[in-house]
Structures are given as C-alpha cells and as structure tokens.
C-alpha positions, 0 to 999 in steps of 0.5 A: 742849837741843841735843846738842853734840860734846865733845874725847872725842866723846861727845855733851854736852847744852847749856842753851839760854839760853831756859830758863835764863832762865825757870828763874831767873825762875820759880825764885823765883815757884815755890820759896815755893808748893812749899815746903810742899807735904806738909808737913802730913802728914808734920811730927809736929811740926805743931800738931793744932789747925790741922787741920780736922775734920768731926766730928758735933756734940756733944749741946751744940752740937746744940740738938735732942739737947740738949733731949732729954737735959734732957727724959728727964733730968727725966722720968727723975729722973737727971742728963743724964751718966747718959744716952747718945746711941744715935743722931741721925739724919735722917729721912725720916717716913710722914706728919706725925705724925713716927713718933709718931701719937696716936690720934683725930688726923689727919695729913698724909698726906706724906713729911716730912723730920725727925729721931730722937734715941735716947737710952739711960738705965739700960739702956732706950732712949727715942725723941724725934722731931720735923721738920726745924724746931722741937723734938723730942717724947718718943715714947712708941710710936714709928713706924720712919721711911721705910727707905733715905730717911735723909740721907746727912749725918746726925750720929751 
C-alpha cells in the first residue's frame, strides 16, 4: 500500500490493484480450507464418534488377555467377569524361561522381549506370561521381568 494525501492532509493508505487481485483470487481457493479450522474443538454439537481414540485394547480385542481369563476362569472355577485385569504389559524377560523357570530345565540365557498379564480373582493376583509371539502360560511362582526394559507402548 502506497500512502496518499487526502482533502484533509491526513495521509490515506491505497490498495495496489496487485493485491486486490491476488486476494480476490485466493479468497476463494483459501475460504473452504480455513473454514473448519477449529471446529472440532469447539462445536458441542460435534458427533464423538468421528474422534479418533487411542485406547489400550479391551480384554476382547487382545487375544492374549483373553486367554488368560478363560484359563483362570476354568482353573478357578468362576465366570471371566468376576476377574479383573490388574495389568497387561511388555516386558522385557531374564532369559527364555519368560520369568517363570521350572526346576531341571535350561534356558536360554538372553534378554527376551515378552509379555505379563495380571489378573485379580476373589482378592488374589494370578500371573500369565508368555513372549512376543504365541500364548501366554499361568505362572505358578513368577520371576519379576528386567526393571526399566518395559515398552514405552504398552497396553494397560
């Protein structure tokens, strides 16, 4: 913009035709882009279903946890919704017994990437681990996993 004199002498700012053009140009190219922005937020109105979520998931949709409660469930001799998930985290374990050595049996002797499921029934805690791949196995005296190696994306 070019400052001009008016009757008054007061300086008058001028819209060069240049940028009159390329606002009446982009106006309509920029308006549909920038017309929802923040909308999401701020609409109460707006449908909760169409929000992603990144939510751990459900005993159902974890096969893992899933086969852990149908096993103590039987072992226990209660239905799977008196049982709680206490915790379902990765792990990193000691060796290749997965934190669950038997006596006799040698393992592996190498860091193993793995899982633990916690499970509460009646008041007592019940441990199932297994690896990064296949089952999970009950635990009758389990082994604490390597501290501070648990995944940072671990399911709760």
């Amino acid at each position: 913009m070019t400052p001009t004199q008016n009757s008054t002498g007061t300086d008058q700012r001028r819209i060069r035709p240049a940028a009159y053009v390329l606002a009446v140009l982009l106006g309509p190219l920029l308006g549909p882009l920038l017309a929802g922005c923040g909308s999401e937020a701020t609409d109460p109105g707006a449908n909760v279903s169409d929000v992603p979520t990144t939510s751990s998931p459900t005993p159902a949709e974890d096969p893992k946890v899933a086969a852990a409660i149908a096993d103590l469930a039987k072992r226990q001799g209660v239905k799977s919704e008196e049982i709680t998930v206490v915790s379902n985290d990765k792990v990193t374990w000691r060796d290749g017994s997965l934190g669950c050595p038997e006596p006799g049996k040698m393992y592996t002797m190498v860091l193993t990437d793995g899982v633990r499921v916690v499970l509460e029934a009646a008041g007592k805690t019940y441990e199932y681990h297994g690896g990064e791949s296949g089952p999970v196995t009950f635990c009758e005296h389990p082994q604490e996993p390597v501290p501070g190696k648990a995944s940072s994306d671990a399911p709760q």
